[in-house]
C-alpha positions as CSV (number, residue, x, y, z in Angstrom):
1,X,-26.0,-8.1,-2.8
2,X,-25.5,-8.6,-6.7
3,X,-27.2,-11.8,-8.1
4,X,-24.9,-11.7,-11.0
5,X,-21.8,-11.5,-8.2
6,X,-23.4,-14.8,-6.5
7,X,-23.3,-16.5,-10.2
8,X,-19.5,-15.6,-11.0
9,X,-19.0,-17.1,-7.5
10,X,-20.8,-20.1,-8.1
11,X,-18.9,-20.9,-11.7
12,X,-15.7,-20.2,-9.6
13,X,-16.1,-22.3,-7.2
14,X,-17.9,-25.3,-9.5
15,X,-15.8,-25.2,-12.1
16,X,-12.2,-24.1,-10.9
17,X,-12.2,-21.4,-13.4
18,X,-9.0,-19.7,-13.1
19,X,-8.6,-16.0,-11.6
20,X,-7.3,-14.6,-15.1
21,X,-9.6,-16.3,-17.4
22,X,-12.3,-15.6,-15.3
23,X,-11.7,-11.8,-15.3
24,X,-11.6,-12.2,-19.1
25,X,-15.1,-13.2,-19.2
26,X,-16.4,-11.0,-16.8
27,X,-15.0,-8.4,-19.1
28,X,-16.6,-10.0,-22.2
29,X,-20.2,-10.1,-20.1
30,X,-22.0,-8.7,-17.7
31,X,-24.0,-11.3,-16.5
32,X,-22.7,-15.1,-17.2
33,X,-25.9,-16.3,-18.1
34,X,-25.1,-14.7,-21.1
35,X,-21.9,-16.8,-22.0
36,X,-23.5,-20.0,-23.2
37,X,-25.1,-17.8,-26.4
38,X,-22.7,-15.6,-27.0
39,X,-21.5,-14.8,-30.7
40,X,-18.7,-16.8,-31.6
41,X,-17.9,-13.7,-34.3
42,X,-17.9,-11.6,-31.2
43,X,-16.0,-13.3,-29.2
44,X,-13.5,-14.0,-31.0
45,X,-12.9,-10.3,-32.2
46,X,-13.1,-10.0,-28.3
47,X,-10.2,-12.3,-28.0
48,X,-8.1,-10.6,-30.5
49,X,-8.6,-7.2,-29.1
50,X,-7.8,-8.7,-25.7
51,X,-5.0,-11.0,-26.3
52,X,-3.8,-10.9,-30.0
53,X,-3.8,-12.1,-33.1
54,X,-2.3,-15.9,-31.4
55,X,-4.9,-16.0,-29.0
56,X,-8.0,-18.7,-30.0
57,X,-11.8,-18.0,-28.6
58,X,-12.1,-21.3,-27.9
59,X,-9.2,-21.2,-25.2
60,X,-11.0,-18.6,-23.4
61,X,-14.6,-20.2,-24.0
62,X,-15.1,-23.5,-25.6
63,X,-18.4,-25.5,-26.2
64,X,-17.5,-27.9,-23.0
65,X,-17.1,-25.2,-20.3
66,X,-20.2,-23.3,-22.2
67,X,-22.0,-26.5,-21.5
68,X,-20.7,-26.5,-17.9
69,X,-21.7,-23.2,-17.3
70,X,-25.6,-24.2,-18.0
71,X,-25.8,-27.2,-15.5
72,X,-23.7,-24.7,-13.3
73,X,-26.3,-21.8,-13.4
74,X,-29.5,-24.7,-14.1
75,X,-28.7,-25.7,-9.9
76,X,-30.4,-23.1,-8.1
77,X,-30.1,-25.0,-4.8
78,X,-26.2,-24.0,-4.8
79,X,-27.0,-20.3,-5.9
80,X,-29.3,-20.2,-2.7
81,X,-26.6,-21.9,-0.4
82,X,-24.3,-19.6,-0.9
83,X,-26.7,-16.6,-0.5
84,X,-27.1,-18.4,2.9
85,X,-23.4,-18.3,3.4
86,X,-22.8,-14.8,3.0
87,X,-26.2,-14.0,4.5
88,X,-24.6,-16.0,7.5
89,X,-21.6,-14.2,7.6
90,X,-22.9,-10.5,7.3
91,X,-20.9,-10.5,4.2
92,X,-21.1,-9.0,0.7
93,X,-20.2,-9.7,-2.6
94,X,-18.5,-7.6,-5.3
95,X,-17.6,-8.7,-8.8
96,X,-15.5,-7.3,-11.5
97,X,-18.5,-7.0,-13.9
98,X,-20.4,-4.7,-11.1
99,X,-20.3,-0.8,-11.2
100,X,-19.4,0.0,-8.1
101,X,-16.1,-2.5,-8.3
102,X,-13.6,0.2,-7.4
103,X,-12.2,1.4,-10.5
104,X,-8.8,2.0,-9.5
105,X,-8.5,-1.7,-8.6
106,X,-9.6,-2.5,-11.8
107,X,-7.0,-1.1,-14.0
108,X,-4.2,-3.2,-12.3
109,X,-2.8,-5.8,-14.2
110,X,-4.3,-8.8,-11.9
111,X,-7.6,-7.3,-10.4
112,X,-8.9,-9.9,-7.9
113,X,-13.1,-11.1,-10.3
114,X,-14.3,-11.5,-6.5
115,X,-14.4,-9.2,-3.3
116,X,-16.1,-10.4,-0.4
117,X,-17.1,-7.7,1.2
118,X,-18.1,-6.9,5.5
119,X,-19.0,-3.2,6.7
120,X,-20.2,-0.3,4.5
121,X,-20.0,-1.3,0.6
122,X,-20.0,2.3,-0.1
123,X,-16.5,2.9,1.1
124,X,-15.4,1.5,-2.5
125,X,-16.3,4.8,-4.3
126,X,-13.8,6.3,-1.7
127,X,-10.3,8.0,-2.2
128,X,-8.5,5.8,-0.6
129,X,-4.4,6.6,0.8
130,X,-2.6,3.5,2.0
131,X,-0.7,3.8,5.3
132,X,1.4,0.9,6.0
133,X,4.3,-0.1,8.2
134,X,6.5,-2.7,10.5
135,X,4.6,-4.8,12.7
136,X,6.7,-3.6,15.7
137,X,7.5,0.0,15.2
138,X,8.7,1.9,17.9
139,X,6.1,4.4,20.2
140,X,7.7,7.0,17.6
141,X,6.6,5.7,14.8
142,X,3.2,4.6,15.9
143,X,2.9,7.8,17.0
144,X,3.6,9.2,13.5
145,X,1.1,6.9,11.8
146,X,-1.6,7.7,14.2
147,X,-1.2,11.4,13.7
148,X,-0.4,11.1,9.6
149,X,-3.2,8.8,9.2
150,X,-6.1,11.0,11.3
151,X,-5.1,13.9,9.8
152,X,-4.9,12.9,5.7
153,X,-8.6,11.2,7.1
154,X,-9.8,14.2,8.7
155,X,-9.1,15.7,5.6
156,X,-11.1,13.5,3.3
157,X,-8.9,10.1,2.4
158,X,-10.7,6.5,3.0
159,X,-7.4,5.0,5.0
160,X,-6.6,1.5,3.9
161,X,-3.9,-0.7,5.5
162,X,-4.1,-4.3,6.1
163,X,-5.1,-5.0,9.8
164,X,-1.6,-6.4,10.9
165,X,-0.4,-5.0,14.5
166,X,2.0,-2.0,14.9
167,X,1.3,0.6,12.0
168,X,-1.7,-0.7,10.2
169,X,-3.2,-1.4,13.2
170,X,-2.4,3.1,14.8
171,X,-3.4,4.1,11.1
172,X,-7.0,2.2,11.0
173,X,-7.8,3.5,15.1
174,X,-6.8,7.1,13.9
175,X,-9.2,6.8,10.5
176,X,-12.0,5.4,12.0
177,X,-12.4,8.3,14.5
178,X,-13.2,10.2,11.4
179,X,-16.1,10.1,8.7
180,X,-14.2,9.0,6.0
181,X,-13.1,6.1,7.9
182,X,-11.0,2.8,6.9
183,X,-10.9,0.0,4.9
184,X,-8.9,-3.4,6.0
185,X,-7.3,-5.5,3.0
186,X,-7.2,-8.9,4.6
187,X,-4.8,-11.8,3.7
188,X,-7.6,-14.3,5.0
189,X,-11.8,-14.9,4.5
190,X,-13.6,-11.8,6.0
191,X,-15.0,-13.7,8.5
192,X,-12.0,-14.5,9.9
193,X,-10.0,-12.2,12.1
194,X,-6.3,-12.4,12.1
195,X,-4.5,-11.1,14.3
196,X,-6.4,-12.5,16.5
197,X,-5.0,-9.7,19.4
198,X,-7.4,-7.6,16.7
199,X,-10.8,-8.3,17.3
200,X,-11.6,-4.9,18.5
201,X,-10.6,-3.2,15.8
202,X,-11.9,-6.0,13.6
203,X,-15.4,-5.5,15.4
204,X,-14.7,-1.4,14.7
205,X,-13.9,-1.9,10.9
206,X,-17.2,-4.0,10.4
207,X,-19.3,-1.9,11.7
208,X,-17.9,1.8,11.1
209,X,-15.1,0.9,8.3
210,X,-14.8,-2.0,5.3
211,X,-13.3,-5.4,5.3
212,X,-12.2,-6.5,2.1
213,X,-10.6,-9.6,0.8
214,X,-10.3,-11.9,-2.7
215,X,-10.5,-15.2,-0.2
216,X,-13.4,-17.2,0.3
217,X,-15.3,-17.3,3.4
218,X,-13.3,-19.2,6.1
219,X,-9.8,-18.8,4.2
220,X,-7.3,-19.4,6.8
221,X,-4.3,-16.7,7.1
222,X,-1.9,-18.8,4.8
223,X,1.4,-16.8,4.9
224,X,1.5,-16.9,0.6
225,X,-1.8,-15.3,1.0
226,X,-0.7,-11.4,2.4
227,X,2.1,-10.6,-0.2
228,X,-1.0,-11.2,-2.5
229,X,-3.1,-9.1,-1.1
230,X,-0.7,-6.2,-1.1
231,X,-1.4,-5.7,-4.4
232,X,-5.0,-4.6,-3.5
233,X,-4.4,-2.6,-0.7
234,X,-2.1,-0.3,-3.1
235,X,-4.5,-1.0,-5.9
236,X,-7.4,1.0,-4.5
237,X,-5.5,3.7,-3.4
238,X,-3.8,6.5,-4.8
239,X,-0.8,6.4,-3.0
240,X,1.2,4.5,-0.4
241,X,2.5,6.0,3.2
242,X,5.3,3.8,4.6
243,X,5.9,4.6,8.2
244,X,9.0,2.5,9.2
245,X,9.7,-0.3,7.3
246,X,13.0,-2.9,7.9
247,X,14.9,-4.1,4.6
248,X,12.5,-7.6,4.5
249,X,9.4,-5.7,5.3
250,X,6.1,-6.6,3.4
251,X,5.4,-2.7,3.4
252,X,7.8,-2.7,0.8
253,X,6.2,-5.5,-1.3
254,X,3.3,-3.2,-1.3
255,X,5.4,0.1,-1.9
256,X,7.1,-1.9,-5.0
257,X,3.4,-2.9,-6.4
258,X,2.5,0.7,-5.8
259,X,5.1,1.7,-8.4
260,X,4.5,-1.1,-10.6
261,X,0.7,0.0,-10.4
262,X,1.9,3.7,-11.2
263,X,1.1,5.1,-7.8
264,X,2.8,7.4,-5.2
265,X,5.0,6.3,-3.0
266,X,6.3,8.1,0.3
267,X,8.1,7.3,3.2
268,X,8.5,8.6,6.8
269,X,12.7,9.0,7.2
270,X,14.2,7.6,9.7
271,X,17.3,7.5,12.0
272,X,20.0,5.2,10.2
273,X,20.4,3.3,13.5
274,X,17.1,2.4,13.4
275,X,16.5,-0.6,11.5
276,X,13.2,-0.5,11.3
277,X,13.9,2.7,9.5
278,X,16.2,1.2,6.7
279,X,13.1,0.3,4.5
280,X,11.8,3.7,4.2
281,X,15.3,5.7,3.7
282,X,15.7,2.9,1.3
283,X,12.2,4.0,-0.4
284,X,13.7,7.4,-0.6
285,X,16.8,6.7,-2.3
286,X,15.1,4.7,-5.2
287,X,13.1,8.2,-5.4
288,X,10.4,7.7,-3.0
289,X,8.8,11.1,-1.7
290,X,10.2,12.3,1.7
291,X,7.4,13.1,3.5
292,X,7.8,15.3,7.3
293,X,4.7,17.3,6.5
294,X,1.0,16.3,4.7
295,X,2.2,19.7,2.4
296,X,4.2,16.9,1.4
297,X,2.0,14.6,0.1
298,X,-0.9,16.9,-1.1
299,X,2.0,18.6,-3.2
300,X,2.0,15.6,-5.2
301,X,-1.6,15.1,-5.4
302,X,-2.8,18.2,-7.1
303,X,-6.3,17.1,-7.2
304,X,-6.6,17.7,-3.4
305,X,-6.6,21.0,-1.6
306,X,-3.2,22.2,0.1
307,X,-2.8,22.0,3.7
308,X,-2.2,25.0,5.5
309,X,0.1,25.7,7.9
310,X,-2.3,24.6,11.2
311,X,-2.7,21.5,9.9
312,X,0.8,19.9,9.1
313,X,1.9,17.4,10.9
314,X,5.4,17.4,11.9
315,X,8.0,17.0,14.5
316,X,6.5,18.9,17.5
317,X,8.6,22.1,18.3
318,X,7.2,24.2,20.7
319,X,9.2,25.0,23.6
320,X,13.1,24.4,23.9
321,X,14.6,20.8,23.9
322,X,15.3,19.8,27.2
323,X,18.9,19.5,28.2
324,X,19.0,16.0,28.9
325,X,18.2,15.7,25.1
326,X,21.4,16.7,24.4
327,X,22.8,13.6,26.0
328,X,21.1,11.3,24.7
329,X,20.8,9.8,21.2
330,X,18.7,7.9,18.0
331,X,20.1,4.5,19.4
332,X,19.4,2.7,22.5
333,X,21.6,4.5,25.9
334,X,21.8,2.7,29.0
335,X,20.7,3.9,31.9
336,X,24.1,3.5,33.1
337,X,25.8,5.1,30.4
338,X,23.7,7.6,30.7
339,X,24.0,8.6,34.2
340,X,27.8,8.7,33.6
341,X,27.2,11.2,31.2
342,X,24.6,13.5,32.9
343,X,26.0,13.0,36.6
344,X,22.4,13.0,37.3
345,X,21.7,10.1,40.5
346,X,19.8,6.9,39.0
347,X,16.5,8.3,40.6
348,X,16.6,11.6,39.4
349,X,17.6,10.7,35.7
350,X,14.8,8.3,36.0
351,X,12.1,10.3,36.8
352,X,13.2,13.3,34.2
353,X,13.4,9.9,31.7
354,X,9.6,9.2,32.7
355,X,8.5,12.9,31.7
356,X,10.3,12.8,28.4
357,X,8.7,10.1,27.6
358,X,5.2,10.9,28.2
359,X,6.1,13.9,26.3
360,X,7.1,11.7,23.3
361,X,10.4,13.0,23.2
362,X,12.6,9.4,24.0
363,X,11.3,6.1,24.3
364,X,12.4,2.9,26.0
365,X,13.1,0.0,24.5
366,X,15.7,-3.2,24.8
367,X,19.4,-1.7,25.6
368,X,18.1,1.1,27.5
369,X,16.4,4.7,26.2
370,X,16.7,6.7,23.1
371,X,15.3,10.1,21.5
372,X,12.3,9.8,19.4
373,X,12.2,13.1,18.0
């Protein structure tokens, strides 16, 4: 744990310093026991570099909060309680002033100064890929992100999503059956586990993966909080997946920071009947990369090896269709419609439903059955 990562933490916390002017000093020091001496010549050259000719040192560090920063750092007995805390908590602590602070996160415009940290600190040097997605995709799409997410980790990506049910949820189990693993962005402290339906694969993701989040320890899941931490799940990564995604999704909040953050963006397509689809063919139309194979996102990562032909993953089409696949379609059938149109009895087209379905051709769901694929 960095001691100099406990002392940003303590001058936080004791003196309400806000996110942006603390980054500016973390940026200006190393260590902020070196702010009460600092140069005022350098300081304010760093200041006009910074922020511009308009900008005045003493907005960014006058002689009261210099002041406040001794008594701060003079109480040792707060420095050790909250070595306790994290201590307690199986936690660590990254700061913006440490070398191993990812640097991709760093270049955003709003880096979060803190990271509290649970699970294997070294996952922060990784190449990270963001795979996120609805909170109640169909079997199709979990599907998809399970299979897109193991195979970009099997082939050397850190997955990062943000915990939630449905798609984050299929891409960190697929990741963390690999070495590279997965790291969780949470929208709460990192001692907390939200969902709460989760917990094993919380339990999974501190021990074998990374939990990150900018709250403090015992941060409740405050619904402001998770738009805000999109930006850091698209920060550290290189690109965003977005495997099915309605109109008001938050997967498009994070695809939108991806963009603004000059990452890649792609997107699973989906049927237009689908509303859980209409995010992602929306992605694609604002010129989001269609993605049906991982040729198509290494393609656009040159700094990665190509995927041969073995190890795309794609619609599955081995064998012929099965017939009743021609009756039925990308929106929900009923049953009863359906056997009208096959002149199958209810039994029969039941039990050939049940076969498709564990083959992952349709899928149930309210209104009756539909293809998947």
């Amino acid at each position: 744990m960095e001691h100099t990562a406990i002392l940003w933490l303590l001058l936080q916390q004791q003196l309400n310093i806000p996110p942006a002017r603390l980054r500016a000093l973390m940026r200006l020091v190393a260590c902020p026991r070196q702010l009460p001496g600092i140069d005022p010549q350098q300081l304010q050259q760093f200041v006009l570099q910074r922020f511009g000719e308009d900008a005045a040192s003493q907005q960014l560090l006058d002689q009261r909060l210099r002041d406040d920063i001794v008594e701060s750092l003079a109480d040792t007995g707060a420095v050790q309680r909250l070595v306790e805390q994290l201590q307690a908590a199986d936690c660590q602590l990254v700061s913006l002033a440490d070398s191993d602070y990812p640097w991709l996160l760093s270049e955003i415009a709003d880096p979060p100064p803190l990271l509290f940290l649970r699970g294997r600190r070294e996952l922060l040097a990784a190449t990270m890929l963001a795979v996120v997605g609805s909170r109640r995709p169909s079997r199709r799409g979990e599907q998809d992100a399970y299979a897109f997410a193991g195979a970009l980790a099997e082939r050397g990506f850190t997955i990062a999503s943000g915990m939630a049910m449905g798609i984050d949820g299929a891409a960190h189990a697929a990741a963390l059956e690999q070495p590279s693993r997965s790291v969780a962005v949470l929208g709460c402290g990192v001692d907390t586990c939200y969902p709460r339906r989760n917990q094993a694969l919380y339990g999974q993701l501190a021990e074998r993966g990374l939990l990150i989040s900018e709250y403090a320890l015992g941060s409740p899941p405050l619904p402001h909080q998770f738009p805000r931490r999109n930006r850091i799940i698209s920060g550290l990564s290189v690109g965003v997946l977005v495997v099915e995604a309605a109109t008001n999704s938050g997967s498009l909040i994070t695809a939108r920071q991806a963009l603004e953050q000059n990452r890649e963006v792609f997107a699973l397509p989906g049927s237009i009947h689908n509303p859980a689809s209409r995010g992602c063919n929306a992605l694609i139309r604002q010129g989001a990369k269609l993605v049906e194979t991982l040729d198509d996102i290494y393609e656009e990562l040159p700094a990665l090896p190509a995927a041969g032909a073995a190890e795309r993953v794609a619609v599955d089409a081995a064998g012929a269709e099965p017939a009743l696949l021609a009756l039925l379609e990308f929106a929900p059938l009923s049953l009863e419609s359906l056997a009208a149109r096959s002149e199958l009895p209810v039994p029969s087209l039941l039990a050939a439903l049940c076969e498709l379905e564990v083959s992952g051709w349709v899928e149930q769901c309210r209104g009756g059955w539909q293809r998947c694929r």
